[in-house]
C-alpha positions as CSV (number, residue, x, y, z in Angstrom):
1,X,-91.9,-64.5,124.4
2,X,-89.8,-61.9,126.2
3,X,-89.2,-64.1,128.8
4,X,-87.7,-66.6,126.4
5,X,-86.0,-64.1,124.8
6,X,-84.4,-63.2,128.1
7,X,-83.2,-66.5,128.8
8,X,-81.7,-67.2,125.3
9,X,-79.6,-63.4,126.5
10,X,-78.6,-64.6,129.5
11,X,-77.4,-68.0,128.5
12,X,-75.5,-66.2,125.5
13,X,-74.1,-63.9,127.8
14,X,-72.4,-66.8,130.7
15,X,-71.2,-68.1,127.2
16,X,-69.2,-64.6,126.1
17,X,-67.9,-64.8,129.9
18,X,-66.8,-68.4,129.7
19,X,-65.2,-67.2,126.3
20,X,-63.6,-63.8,127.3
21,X,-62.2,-66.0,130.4
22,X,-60.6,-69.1,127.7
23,X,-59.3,-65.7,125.8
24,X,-57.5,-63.7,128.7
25,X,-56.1,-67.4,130.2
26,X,-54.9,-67.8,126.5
27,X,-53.3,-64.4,126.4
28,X,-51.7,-64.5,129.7
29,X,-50.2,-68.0,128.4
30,X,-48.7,-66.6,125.8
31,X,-47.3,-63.8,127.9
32,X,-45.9,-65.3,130.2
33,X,-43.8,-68.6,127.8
34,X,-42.7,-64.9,126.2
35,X,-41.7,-63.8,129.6
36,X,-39.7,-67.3,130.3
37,X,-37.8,-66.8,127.1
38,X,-37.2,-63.2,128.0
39,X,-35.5,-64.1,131.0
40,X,-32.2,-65.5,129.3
41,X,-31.6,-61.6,129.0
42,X,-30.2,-60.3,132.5
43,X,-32.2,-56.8,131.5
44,X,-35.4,-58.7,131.4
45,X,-34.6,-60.5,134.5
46,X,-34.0,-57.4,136.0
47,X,-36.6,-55.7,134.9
48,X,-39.2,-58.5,136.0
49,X,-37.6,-58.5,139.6
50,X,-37.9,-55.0,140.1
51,X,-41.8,-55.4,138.7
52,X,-42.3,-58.1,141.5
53,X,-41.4,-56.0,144.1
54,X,-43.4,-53.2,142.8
55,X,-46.2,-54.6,142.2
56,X,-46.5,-54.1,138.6
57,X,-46.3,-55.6,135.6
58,X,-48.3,-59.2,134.4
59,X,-49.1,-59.6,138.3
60,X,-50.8,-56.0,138.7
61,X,-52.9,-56.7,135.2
62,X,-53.8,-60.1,136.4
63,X,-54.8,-59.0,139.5
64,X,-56.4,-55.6,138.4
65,X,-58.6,-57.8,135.8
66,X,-59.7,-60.1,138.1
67,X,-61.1,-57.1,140.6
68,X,-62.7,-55.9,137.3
69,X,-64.8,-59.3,136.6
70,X,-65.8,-59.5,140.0
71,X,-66.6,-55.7,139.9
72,X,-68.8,-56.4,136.9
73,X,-70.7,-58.9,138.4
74,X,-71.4,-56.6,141.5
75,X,-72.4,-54.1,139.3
76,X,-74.9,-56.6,137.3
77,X,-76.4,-58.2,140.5
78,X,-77.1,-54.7,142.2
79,X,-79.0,-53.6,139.2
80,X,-81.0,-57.1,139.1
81,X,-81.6,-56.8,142.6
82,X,-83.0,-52.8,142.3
83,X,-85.2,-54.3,139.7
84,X,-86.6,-57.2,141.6
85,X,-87.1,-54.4,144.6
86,X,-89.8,-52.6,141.8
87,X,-92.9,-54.1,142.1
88,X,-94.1,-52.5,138.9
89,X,-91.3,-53.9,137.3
90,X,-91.5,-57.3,134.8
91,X,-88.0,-57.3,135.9
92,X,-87.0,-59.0,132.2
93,X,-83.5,-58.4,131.9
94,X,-81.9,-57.3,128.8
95,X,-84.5,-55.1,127.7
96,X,-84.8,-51.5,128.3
97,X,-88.5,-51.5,128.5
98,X,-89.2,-54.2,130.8
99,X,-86.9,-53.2,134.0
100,X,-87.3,-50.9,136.8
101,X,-88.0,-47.4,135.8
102,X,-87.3,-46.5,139.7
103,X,-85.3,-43.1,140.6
104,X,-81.6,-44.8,141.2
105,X,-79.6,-42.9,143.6
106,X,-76.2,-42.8,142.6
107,X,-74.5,-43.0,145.6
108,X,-76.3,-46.2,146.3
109,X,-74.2,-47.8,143.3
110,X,-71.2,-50.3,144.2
111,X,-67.8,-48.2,143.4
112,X,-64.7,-50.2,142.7
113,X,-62.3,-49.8,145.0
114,X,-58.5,-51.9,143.5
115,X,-57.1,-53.7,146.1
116,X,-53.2,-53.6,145.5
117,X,-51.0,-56.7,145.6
118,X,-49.4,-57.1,149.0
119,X,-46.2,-57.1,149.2
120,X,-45.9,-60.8,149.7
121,X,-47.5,-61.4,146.6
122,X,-45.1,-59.1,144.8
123,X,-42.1,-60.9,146.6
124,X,-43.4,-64.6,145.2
125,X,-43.9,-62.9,141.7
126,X,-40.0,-61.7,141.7
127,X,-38.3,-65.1,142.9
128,X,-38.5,-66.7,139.6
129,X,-36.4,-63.8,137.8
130,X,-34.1,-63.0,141.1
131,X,-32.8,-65.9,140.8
132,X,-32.3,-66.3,136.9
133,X,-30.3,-62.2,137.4
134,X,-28.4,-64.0,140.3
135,X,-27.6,-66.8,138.1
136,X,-27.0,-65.2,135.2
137,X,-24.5,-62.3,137.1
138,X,-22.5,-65.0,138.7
139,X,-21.7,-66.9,135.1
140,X,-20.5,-63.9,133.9
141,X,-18.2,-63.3,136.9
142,X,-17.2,-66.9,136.9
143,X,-16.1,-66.3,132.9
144,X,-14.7,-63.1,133.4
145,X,-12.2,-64.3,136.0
146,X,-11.8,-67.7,133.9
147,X,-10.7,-65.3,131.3
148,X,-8.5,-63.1,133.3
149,X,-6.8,-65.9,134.8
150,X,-6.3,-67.3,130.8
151,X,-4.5,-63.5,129.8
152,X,-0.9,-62.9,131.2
153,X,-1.7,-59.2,132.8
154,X,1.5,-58.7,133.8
155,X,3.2,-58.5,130.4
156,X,6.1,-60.1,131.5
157,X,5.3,-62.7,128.3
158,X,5.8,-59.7,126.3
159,X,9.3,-59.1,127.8
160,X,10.6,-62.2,127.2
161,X,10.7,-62.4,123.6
């Protein structure tokens, strides 16, 4: 009965990973059509350059969470396979009782290391809102001399009434 028990766990818990996955792909979505939007403001663009280059932002989070789930599942198969290693375990997962009561060393335990973004990465990340600053400065040059060269700046106009 455990056993079954064990399996109905296990399959319950790929589903809450397939869910949490559809969740955080869903969230990133959303973040990033706000992001697209955001980029009409030259701040934004600006600001989501210099995140590119740094590494930060929605790239750094992506990345960080995807070190995380891998971490996680590291964690859970060096656990499974301590328990399999117990011979007087019954090695049924999910249950305190029936898994490895073996002395754990700690320092034997995975530790997660983050592995930053290389500087490539970061430089793909920023093209996208380089170019909409780039774009977005040179329009408002091209107005502002469109406009200068609509005003009399001399005031010679002035004069001559």
């Amino acid at each position: 009965m455990e056993k079954r028990y064990t399996q109905l766990l296990d399959e319950t818990e790929k589903e809450m990973d397939r869910l949490m996955q559809v969740w955080l792909d869903s969230k990133v979505r959303r973040y990033r059509m706000a992001r697209t939007v955001n980029l009409l403001s030259p701040s934004y663009a600006f600001q989501y350059t210099v995140e590119g280059l740094l590494g930060t932002g929605l790239a750094k989070r992506q990345n960080f969470l995807r070190q995380a789930i891998d971490y996680r599942h590291t964690l859970r198969d060096f656990v499974r396979t301590r328990d399999a290693a117990d011979p007087d375990s019954p090695q049924i997962h999910f249950l305190p009782g029936f898994m490895s009561d073996a002395a754990l060393d700690g320092e034997q335990i995975p530790r997660f290391a983050e592995k930053r973004l290389t500087p490539a990465q970061g430089l793909a990340d920023s093209v996208v809102p380089a170019v909409m600053l780039l774009t977005e400065t040179l329009m408002a040059f091209l107005f502002a001399v469109w406009a200068v060269n609509r005003t009399d700046v001399t005031g010679f106009a002035m004069a001559e009434e």
